[in-house]
TIROZA-116218 format. One record per residue (C-alpha): residue number from 1; residue in three letters; x, y, z. Coordinates in Angstrom, 3 decimals, always signed. Each point is the difference from the previous one (the first is absolute). Example, Ala and Ser with C-alpha at 12.3 -4.5 7.8 and 13.67 -1.06 7.14 Angstrom:
BEGIN
(1,"ALA",(+12.300,-4.500,+7.800))
(2,"SER",(+1.370,+3.440,-0.660))
END
This chain:
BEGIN
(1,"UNK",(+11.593,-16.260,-54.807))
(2,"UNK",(-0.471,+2.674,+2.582))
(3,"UNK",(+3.209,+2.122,+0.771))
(4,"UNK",(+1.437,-1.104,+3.803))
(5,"UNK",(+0.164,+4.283,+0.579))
(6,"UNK",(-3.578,-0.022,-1.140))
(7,"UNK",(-1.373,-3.086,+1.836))
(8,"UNK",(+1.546,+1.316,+3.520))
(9,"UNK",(-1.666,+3.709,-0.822))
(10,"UNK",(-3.171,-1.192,-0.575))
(11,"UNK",(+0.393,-2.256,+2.761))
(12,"UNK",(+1.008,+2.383,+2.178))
(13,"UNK",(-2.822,+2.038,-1.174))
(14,"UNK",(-2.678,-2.570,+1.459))
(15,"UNK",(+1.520,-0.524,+3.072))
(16,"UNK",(+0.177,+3.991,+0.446))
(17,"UNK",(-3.496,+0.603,-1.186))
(18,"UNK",(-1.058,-3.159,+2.561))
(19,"UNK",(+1.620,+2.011,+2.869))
(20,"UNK",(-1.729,+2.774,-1.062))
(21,"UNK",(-3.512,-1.392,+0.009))
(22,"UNK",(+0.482,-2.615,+3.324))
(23,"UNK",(+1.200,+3.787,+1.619))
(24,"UNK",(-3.073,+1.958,-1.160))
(25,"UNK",(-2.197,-3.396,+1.107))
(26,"UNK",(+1.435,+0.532,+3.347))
(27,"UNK",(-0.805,+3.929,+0.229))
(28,"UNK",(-3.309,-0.678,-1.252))
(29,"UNK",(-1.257,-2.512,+2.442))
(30,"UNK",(-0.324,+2.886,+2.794))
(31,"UNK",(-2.275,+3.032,-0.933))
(32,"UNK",(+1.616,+3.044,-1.517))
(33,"UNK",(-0.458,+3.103,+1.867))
(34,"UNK",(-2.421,+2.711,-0.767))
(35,"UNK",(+0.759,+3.005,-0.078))
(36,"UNK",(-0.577,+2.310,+3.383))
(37,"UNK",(-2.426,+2.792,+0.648))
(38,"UNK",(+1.920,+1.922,+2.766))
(39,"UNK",(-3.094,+2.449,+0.431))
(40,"UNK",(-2.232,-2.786,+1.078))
(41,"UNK",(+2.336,-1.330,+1.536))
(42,"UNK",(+0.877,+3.760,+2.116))
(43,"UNK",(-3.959,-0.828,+1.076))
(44,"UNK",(+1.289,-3.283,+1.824))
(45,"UNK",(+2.792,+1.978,+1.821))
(46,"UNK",(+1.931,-1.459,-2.100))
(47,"UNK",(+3.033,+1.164,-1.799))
(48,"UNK",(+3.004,-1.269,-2.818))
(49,"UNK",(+3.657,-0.252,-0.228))
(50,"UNK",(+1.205,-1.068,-3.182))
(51,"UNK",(+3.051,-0.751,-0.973))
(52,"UNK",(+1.861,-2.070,-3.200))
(53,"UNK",(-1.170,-3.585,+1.144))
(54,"UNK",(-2.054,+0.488,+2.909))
(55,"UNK",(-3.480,+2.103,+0.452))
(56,"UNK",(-0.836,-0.054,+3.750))
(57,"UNK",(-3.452,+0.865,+1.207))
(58,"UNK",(-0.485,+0.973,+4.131))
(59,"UNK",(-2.172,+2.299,+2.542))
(60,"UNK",(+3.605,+0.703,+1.097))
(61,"UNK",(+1.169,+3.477,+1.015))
(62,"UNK",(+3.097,+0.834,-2.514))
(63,"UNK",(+3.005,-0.714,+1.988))
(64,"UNK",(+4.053,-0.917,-0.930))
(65,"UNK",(-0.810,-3.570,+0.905))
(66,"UNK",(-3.358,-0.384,-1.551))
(67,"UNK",(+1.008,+1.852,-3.276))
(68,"UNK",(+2.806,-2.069,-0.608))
(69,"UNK",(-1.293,-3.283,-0.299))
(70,"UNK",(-0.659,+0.079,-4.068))
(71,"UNK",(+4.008,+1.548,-0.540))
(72,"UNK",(+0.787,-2.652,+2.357))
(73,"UNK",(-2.177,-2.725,-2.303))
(74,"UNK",(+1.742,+1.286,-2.943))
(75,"UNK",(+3.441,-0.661,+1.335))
(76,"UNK",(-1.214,-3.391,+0.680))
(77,"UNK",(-1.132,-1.170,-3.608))
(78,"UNK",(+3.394,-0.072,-1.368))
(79,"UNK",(+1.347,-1.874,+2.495))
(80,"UNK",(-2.722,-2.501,-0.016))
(81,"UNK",(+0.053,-0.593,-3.808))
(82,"UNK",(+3.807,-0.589,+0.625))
(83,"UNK",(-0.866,-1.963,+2.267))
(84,"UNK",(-2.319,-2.434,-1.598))
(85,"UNK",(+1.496,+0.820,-3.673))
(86,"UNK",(-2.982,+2.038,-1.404))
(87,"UNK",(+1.115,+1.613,-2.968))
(88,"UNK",(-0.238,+3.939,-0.470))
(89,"UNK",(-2.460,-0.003,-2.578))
(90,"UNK",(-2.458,-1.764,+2.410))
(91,"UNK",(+0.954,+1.374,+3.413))
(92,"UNK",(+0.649,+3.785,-1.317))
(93,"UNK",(-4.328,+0.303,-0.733))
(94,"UNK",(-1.044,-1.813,+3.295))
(95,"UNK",(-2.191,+2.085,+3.012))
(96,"UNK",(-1.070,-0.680,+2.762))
(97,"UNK",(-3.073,+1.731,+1.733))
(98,"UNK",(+0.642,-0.039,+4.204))
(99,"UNK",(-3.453,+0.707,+2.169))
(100,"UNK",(+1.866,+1.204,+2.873))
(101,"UNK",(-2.509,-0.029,+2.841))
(102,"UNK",(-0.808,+1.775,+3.299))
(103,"UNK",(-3.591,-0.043,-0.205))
(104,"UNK",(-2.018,-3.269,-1.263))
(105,"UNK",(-3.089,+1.628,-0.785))
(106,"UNK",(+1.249,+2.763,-1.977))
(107,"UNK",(+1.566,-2.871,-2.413))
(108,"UNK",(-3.395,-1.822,+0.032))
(109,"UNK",(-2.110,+3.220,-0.874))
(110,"UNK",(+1.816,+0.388,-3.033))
(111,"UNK",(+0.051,-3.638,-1.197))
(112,"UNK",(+3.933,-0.425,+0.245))
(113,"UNK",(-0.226,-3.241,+3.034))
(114,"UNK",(+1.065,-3.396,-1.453))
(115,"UNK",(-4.093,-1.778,-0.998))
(116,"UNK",(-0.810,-3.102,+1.599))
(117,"UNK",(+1.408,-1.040,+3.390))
(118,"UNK",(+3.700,+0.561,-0.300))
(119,"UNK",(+0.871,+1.702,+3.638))
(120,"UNK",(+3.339,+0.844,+0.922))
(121,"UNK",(+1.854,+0.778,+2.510))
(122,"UNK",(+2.698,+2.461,-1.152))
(123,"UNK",(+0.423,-0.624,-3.697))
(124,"UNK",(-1.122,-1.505,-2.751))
(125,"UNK",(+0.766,-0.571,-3.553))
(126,"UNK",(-2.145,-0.703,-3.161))
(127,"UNK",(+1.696,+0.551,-3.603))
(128,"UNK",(+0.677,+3.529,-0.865))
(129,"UNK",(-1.954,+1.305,+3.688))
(130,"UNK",(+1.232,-0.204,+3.038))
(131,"UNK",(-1.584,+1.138,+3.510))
(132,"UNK",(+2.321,+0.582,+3.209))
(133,"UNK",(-1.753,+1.110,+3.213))
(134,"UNK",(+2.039,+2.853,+1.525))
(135,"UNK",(+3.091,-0.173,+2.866))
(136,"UNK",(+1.490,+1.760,+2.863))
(137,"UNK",(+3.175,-1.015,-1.545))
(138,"UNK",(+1.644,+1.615,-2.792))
(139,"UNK",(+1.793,-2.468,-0.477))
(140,"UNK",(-2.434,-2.837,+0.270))
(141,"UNK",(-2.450,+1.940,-2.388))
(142,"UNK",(+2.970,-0.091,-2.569))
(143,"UNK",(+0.318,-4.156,+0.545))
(144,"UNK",(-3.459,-0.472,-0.546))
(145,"UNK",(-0.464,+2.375,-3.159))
(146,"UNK",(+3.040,-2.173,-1.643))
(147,"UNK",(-1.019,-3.142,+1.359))
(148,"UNK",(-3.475,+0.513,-2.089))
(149,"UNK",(+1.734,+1.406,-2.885))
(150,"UNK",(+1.693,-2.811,-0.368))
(151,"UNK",(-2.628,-2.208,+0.294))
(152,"UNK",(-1.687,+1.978,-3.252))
(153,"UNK",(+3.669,+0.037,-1.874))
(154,"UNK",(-0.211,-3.415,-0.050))
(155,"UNK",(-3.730,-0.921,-0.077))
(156,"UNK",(+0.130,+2.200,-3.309))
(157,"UNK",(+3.395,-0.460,-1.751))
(158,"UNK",(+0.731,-3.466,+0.766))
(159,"UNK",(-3.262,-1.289,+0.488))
(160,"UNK",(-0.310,-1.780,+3.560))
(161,"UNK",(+2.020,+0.638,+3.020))
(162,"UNK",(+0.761,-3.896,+0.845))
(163,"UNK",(-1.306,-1.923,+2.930))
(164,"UNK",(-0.578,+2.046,+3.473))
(165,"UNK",(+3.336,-0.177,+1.408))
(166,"UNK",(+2.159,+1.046,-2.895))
(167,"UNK",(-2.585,+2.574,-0.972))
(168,"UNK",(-0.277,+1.474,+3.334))
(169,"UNK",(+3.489,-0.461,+0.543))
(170,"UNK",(+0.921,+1.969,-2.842))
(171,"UNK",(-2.203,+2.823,+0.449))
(172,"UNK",(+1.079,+0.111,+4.315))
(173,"UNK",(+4.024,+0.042,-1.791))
(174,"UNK",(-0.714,+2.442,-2.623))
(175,"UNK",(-2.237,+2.144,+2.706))
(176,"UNK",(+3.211,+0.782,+2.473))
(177,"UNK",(+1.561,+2.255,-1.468))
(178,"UNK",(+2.178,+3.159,+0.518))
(179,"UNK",(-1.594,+3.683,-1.094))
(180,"UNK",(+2.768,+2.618,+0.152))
(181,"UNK",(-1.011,+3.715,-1.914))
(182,"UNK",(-1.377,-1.723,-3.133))
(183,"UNK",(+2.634,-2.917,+0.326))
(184,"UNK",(-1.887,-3.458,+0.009))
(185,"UNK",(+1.570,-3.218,+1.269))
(186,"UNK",(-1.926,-3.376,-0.653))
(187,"UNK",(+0.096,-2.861,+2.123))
(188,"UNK",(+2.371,+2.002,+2.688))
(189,"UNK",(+0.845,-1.572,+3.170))
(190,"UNK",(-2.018,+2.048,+2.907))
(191,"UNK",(+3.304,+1.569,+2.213))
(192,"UNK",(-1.835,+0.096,+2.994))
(193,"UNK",(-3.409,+0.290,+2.047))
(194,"UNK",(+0.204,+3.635,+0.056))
(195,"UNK",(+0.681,+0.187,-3.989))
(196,"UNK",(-3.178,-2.344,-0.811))
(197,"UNK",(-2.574,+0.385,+2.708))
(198,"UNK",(-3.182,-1.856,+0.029))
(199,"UNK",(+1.866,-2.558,-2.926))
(200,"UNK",(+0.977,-2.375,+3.167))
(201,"UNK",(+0.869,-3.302,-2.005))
(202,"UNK",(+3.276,-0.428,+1.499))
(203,"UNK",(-1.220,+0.234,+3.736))
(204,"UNK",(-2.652,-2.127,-1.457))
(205,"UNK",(+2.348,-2.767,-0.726))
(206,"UNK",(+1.946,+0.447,+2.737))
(207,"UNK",(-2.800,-0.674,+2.734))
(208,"UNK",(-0.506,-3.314,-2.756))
(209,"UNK",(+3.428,-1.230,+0.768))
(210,"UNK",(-0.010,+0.637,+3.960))
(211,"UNK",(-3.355,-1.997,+0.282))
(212,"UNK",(+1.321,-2.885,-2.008))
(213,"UNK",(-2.175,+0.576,-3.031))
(214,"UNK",(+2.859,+0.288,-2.338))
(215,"UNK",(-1.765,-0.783,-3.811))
(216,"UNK",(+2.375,-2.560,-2.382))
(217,"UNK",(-0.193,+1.188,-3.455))
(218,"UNK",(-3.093,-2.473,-0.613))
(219,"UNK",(-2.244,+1.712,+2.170))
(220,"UNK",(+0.428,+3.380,-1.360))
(221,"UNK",(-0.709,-0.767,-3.393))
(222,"UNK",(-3.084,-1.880,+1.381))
(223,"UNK",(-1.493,+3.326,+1.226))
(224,"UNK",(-3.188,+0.843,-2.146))
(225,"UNK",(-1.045,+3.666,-0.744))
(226,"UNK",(-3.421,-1.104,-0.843))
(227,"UNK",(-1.108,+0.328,+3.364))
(228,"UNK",(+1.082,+3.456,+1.927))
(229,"UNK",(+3.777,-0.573,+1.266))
(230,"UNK",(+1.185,+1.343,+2.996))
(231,"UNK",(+2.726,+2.045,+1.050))
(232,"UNK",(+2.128,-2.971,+0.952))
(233,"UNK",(-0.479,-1.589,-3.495))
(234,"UNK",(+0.930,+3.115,-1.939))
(235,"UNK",(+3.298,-0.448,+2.183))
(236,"UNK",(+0.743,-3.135,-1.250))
(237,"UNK",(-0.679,-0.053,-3.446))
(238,"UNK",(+2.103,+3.608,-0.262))
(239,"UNK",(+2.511,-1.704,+1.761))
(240,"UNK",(+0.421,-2.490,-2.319))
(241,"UNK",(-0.386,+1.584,-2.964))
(242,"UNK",(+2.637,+2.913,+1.435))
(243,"UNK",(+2.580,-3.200,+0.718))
(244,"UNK",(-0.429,-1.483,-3.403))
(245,"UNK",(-0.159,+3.762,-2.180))
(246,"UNK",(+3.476,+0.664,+1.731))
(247,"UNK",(+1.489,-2.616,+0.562))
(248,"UNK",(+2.717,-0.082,-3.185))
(249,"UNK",(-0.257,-3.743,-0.069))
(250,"UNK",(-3.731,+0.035,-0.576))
(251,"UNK",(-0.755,+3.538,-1.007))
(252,"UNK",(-0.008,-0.583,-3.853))
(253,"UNK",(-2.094,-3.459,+0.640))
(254,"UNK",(-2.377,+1.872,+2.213))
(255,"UNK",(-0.517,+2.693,-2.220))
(256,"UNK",(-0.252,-2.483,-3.465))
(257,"UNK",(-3.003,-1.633,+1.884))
(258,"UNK",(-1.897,+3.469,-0.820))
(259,"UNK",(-0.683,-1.292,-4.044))
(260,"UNK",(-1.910,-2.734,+1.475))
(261,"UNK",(-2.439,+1.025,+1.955))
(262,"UNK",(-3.266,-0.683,-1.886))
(263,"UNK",(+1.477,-3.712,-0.343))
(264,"UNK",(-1.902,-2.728,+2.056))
(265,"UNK",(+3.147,-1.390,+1.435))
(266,"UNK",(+1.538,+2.927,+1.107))
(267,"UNK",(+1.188,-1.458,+3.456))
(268,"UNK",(+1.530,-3.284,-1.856))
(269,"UNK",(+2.011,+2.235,-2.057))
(270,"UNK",(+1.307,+1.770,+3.404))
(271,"UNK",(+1.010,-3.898,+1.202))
(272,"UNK",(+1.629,-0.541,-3.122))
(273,"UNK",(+1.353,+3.227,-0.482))
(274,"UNK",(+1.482,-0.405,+4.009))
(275,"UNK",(+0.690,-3.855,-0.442))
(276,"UNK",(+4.072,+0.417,+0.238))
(277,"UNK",(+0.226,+1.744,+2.983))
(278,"UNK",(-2.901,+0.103,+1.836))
(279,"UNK",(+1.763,-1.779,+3.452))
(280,"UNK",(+2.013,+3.107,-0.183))
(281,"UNK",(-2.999,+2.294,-1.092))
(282,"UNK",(-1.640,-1.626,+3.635))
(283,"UNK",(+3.316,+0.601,+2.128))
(284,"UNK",(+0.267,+3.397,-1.465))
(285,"UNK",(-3.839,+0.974,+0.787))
(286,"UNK",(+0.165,-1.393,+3.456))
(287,"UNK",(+3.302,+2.114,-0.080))
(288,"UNK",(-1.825,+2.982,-0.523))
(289,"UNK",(-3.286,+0.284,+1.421))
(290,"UNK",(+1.618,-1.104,+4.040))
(291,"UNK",(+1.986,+3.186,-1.073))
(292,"UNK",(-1.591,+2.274,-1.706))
(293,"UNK",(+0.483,+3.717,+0.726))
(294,"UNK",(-1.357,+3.469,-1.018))
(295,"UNK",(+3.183,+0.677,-2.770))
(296,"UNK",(+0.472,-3.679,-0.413))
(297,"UNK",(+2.379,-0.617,-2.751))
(298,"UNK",(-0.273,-2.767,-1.479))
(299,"UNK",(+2.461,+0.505,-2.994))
(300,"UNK",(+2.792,+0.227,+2.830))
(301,"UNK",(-1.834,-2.962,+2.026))
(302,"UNK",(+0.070,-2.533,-3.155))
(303,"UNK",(+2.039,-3.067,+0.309))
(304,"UNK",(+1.675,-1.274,-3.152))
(305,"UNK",(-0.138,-3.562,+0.939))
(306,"UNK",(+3.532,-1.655,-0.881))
(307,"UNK",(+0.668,-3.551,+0.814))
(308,"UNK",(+3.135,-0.942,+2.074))
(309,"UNK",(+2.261,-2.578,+0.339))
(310,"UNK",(+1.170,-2.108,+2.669))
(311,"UNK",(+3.307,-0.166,+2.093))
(312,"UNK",(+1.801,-2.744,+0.290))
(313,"UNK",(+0.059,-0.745,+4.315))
(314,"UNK",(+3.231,+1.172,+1.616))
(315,"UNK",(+0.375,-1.362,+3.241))
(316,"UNK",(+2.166,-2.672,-1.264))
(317,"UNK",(+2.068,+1.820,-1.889))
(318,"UNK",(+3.246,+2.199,+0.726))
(319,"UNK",(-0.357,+3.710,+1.021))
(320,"UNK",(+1.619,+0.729,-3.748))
(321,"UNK",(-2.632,-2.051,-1.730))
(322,"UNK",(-2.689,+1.149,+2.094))
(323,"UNK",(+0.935,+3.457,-1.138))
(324,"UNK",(+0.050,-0.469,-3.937))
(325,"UNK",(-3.522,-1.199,+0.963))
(326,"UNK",(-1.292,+3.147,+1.349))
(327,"UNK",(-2.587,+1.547,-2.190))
(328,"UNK",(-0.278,+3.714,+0.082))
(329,"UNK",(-3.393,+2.294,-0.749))
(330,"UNK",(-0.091,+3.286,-0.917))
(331,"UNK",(-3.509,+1.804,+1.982))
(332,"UNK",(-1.261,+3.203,-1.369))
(333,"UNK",(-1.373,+2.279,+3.363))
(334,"UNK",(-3.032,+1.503,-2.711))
(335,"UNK",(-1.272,-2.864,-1.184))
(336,"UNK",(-2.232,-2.865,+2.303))
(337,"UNK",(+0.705,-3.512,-0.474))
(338,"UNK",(+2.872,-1.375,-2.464))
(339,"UNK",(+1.526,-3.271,-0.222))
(340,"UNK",(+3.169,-0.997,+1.233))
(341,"UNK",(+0.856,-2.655,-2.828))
(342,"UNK",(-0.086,-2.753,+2.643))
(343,"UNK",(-2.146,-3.327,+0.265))
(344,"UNK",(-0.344,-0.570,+4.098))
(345,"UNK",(-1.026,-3.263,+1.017))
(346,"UNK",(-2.808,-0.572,+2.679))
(347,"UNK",(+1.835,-0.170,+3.638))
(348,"UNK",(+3.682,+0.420,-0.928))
(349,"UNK",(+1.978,+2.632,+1.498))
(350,"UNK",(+0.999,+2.619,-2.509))
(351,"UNK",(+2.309,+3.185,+1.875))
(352,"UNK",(-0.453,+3.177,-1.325))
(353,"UNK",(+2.248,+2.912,+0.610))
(354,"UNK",(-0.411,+3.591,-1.532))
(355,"UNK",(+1.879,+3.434,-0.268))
(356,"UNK",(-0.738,+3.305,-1.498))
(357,"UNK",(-1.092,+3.166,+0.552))
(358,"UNK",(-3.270,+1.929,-1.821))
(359,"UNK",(-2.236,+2.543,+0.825))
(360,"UNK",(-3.910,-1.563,+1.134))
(361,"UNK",(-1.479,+3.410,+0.667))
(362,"UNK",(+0.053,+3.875,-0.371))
(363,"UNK",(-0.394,+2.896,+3.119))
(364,"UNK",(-2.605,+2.534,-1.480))
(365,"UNK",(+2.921,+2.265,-0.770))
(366,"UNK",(+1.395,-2.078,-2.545))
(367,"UNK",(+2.967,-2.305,+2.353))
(368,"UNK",(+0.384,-3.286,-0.222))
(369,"UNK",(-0.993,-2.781,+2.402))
(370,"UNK",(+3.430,-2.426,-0.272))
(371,"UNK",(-0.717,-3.384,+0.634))
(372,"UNK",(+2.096,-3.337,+0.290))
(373,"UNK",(-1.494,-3.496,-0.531))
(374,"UNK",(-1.218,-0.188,+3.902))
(375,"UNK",(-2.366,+2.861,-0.834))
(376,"UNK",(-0.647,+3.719,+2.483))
(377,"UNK",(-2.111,-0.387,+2.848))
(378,"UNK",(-0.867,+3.727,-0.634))
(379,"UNK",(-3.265,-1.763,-1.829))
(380,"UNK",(-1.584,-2.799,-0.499))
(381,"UNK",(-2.212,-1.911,-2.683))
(382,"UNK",(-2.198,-3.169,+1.314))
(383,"UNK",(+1.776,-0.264,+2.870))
(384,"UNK",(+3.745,+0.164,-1.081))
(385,"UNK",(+2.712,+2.788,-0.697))
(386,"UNK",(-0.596,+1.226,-3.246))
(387,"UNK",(+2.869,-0.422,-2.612))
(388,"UNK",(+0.682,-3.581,+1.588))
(389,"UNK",(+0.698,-3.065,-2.179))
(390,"UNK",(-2.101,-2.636,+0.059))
(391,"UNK",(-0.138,-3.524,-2.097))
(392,"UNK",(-3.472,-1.971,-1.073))
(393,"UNK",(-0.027,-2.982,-2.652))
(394,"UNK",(-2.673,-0.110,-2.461))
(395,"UNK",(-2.302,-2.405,+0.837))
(396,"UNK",(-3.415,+0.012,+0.571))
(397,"UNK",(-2.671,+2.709,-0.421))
(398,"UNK",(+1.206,+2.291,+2.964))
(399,"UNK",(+3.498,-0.573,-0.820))
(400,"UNK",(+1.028,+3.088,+0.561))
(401,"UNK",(-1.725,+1.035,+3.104))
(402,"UNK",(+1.983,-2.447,+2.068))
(403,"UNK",(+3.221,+2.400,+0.206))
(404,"UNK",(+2.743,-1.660,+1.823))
(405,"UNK",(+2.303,+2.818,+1.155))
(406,"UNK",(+3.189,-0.166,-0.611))
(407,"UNK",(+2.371,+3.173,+1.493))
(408,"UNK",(+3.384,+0.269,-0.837))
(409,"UNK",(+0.479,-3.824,+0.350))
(410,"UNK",(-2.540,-3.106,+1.019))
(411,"UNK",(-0.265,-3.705,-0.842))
(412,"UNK",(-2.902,-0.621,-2.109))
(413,"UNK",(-1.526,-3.389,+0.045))
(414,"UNK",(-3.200,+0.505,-2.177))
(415,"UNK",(-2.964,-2.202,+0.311))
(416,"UNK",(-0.848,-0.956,-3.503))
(417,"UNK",(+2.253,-0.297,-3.070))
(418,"UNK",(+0.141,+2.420,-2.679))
(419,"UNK",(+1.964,+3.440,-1.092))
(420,"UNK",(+1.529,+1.747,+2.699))
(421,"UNK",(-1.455,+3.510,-0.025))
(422,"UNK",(+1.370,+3.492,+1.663))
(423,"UNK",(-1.229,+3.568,+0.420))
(424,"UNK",(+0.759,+3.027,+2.643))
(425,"UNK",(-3.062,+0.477,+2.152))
(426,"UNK",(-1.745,+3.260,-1.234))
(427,"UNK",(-3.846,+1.296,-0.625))
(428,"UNK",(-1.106,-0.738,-3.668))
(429,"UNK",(-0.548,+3.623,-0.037))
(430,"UNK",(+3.180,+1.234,+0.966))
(431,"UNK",(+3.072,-1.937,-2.476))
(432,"UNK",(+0.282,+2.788,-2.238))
(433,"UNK",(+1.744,+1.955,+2.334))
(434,"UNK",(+2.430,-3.123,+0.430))
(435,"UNK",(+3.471,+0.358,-1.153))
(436,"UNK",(+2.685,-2.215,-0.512))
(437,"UNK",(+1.009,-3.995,+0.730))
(438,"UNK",(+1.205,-2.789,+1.903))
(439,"UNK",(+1.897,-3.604,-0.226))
(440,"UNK",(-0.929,-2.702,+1.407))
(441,"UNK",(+1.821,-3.004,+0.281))
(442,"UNK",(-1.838,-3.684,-0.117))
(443,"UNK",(+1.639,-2.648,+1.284))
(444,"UNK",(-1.400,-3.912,+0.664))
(445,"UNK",(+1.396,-1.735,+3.021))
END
């Protein structure tokens, strides 16, 4: 008889070794790289940066922003092994070589263009090489270098990058980023225009929604990278995949989906793996894409769906039984929408009445912006006073895009049945500077 202690070590052993050898099948499916001659290559006008995982060749004059790129690749690795749960003794060897280019030809001289037909627009990605045609933006330069590094992190370490909108997705998420000193920040919400120019997905999406071409979550994971995308379909699928990676009801789901993406049913495991909640998962996207903003949070913005119950009527009863009836909500002013604990019925008459006081905005010297439930007039967001309460019930995709507002006191007599809903009317990219709450009272009539 074989010891237990024994049997699991040796067991263990296998599986280990098996890891080992499906890893180094992986690496070994894309050519290693050779080694560089940098004096042939000087004859090119071409010159090297190297750095711990990244050897970049260019016709580039050294610069801050050109020189930085393989530092800024090496504070990327880490983050993407994390990420994708590489282990250290695989991710800690891996390089990248980057053909950052200015001049076609001088690439083509020295034999260092992708063979066969593969064109490209700005970037492009094949195992352990990547090619990224220069930018006028730093900042956009930066995107694309990541966007293609990613693309090789997981062509090489995981083996496949999953179908065309969840690898492009990825790679557009892990590609925005924030680059302070030699401080890098993955998958970083842009702040604004002016912080990201020439990135443009969120004015992308934007001009999508105010033309009526909003995409459900079917289409965008129907997008196919096998044919060249354009800018509008990069939108999307980042959008997505930004929704679902921070989102902390899907995050962890979002982010499991990354060990499967050599299998053939890839996209049945993201229905299965969204079954519970994917009416929600719909309302939310909707949610998010008619509002999306430069600084969008969407951490602040998620709704933790909680069922309510109903109220009994009380327009029958006494004034002191229609009281003990009243149901009362507690509304954060930081956070979006958040559920009352309240089942409305379709057409009844519900009244709502609210007090308190909290702070909806900042002056640039620090004071606070005091605000009641009827909102300030000093601003406004989609056509109301900003800090003003407002009720939707959760039904139907756009749910939450049919605000009803509410003020210090309204009767609310929703058109479909389902949880009562309530929020403070505020840019997506603007609750963190929220402070404080208020009551509301819910009463059927």
């Amino acid at each position: 008889m074989i010891d237990g202690r024994v049997w699991r070590a040796a067991t263990c052993g296998v599986v280990l070794a098996l890891v080992v050898l499906v890893a180094e099948s992986l690496a070994a499916a894309w050519p290693a790289l050779e080694p560089l001659n940098e004096r042939r290559l000087e004859r090119f006008g071409l010159r090297v940066v190297a750095s711990g995982h990244a050897e970049m060749i260019t016709d580039m004059p050294s610069s801050a922003a050109i020189d930085e790129l393989p530092p800024m690749i090496d504070a990327a690795v880490p983050q993407l092994a994390e990420r994708f749960g590489v282990g250290e003794s695989r991710w800690k060897p891996w390089r990248v070589r980057l053909c950052l280019i200015d001049d076609e030809a001088r690439f083509a001289a020295a034999g260092l263009m992708p063979e066969g037909e593969r064109r490209f627009a700005n970037g492009l990605s094949l195992g352990y090489r990547c090619w990224v045609r220069d930018q006028p933006s730093d900042y956009y330069r930066r995107h694309l270098v990541l966007h293609e590094a990613t693309h090789g992190f997981m062509q090489t370490l995981l083996g496949g990058c999953g179908p065309g909108w969840y690898m492009e997705g990825v790679a557009e998420l892990c590609g925005t980023h924030a680059w302070r000193g030699r401080t890098l920040t993955l998958a970083a919400m842009p702040a604004s225009k002016q912080a990201s120019p020439m990135w443009g997905r969120v004015r992308s999406i934007q001009d999508a929604v105010a033309a009526g071409e909003t995409k459900p979550v079917a289409a965008v994971r129907l997008l196919d990278n096998r044919r060249p995308m354009s800018a509008d379909q990069y939108a999307w699928v980042w959008a997505l995949a930004k929704l679902l990676d921070t989102h902390p009801a899907y995050q962890q789901r979002f982010r499991a989906l990354s060990e499967h993406v050599t299998a053939a049913d890839f996209d049945a495991r993201f229905d299965r793996s969204f079954a519970r909640d994917r009416e929600q998962l719909e309302q939310e996207w909707r949610l998010f894409v008619d509002t999306i903003e430069y600084g969008h949070d969407p951490v602040r913005e998620a709704i933790d769906f909680e069922p309510g119950e109903a109220l009994p009527p009380g327009a029958e009863r006494t004034a002191a039984e229609r009281t003990a009836t009243v149901r009362a909500a507690t509304v954060r002013a930081d956070r979006g929408w958040q559920s009352s604990g309240v089942r409305v019925a379709a057409g009844e008459a519900y009244r709502l009445t609210a007090t308190g006081r909290y702070t909806i905005a900042h002056e640039p010297d620090g004071a606070p912006w005091p605000c009641e439930p009827g909102g300030v007039t000093l601003d406004y967001h989609r056509g109301r006073p900003l800090g003003e309460l407002q009720a939707a019930v959760d039904a139907g995709a756009d749910a939450f895009l049919r605000a009803t507002p509410v003020g210090l006191a309204a009767t609310f007599r929703p058109e479909r049945a389902g949880t009562l809903y309530l929020r403070v009317n505020d840019r997506p990219n603007a609750l963190a500077e929220n402070e404080g709450t208020l009551r509301v009272a819910i009463r059927r009539e």
